[in-house]
C-alpha positions in Angstrom: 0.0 0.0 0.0 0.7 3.4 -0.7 2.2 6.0 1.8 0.0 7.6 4.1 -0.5 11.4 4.0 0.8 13.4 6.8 -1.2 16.4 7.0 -4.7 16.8 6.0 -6.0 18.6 3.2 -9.0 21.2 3.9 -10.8 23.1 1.4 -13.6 25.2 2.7 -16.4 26.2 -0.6 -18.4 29.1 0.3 -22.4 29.5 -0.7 -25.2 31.0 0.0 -27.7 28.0 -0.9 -28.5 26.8 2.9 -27.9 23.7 4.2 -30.6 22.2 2.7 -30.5 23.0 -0.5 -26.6 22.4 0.0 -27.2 18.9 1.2 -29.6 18.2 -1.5 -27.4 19.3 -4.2 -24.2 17.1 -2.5 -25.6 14.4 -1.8 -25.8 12.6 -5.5 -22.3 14.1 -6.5 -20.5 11.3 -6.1 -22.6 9.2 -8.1 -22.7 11.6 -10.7 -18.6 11.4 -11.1 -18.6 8.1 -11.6 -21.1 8.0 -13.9 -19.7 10.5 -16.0 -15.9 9.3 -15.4 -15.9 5.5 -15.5 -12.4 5.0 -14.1 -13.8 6.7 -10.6 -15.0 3.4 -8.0 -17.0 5.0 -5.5 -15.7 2.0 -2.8 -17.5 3.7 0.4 -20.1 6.4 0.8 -21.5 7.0 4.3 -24.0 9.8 5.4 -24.9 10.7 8.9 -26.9 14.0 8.9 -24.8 16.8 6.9 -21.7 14.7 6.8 -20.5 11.8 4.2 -17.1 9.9 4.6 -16.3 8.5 1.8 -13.6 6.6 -0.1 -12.5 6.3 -3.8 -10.4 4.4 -6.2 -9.2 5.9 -9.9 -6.6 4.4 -11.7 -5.1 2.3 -8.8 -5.1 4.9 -6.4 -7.5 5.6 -3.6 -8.3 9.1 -1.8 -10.7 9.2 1.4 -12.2 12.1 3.1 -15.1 13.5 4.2 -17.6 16.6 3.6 -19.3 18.5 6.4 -22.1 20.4 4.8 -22.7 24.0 6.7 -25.2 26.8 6.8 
């Protein structure tokens, strides 16, 4: 297996949508990238309330994260 990264990486995406609407637009995104880019797995995609932790696989590698939707 691959290395490990150290530090995490945080992106923060503004919007003025709500949470709600937010949520309801996130929600089917990753679905929606791997439909439309075959070589993306989606391997693990768990929601509890506004947060999904999820991990992919492209090309033999594999990223994991999650997203925390906000106000």
């Amino acid at each position: 297996m691959g290395q490990a990264v150290s530090e995490p990486l945080v992106i923060t995406i503004g919007h003025k949508l709500g949470k709600e609407e937010a949520l309801r637009r996130v929600k089917p995104a990753l679905s929606k990238a791997s439909d439309t880019f075959p070589v993306l797995k989606v391997e693990e995609e768990l929601w509890s309330g506004a947060r999904i932790d999820f991990r992919v696989r492209a090309l033999g590698q594999v990223a994991a994260g999650n997203v925390l939707v906000g106000e």
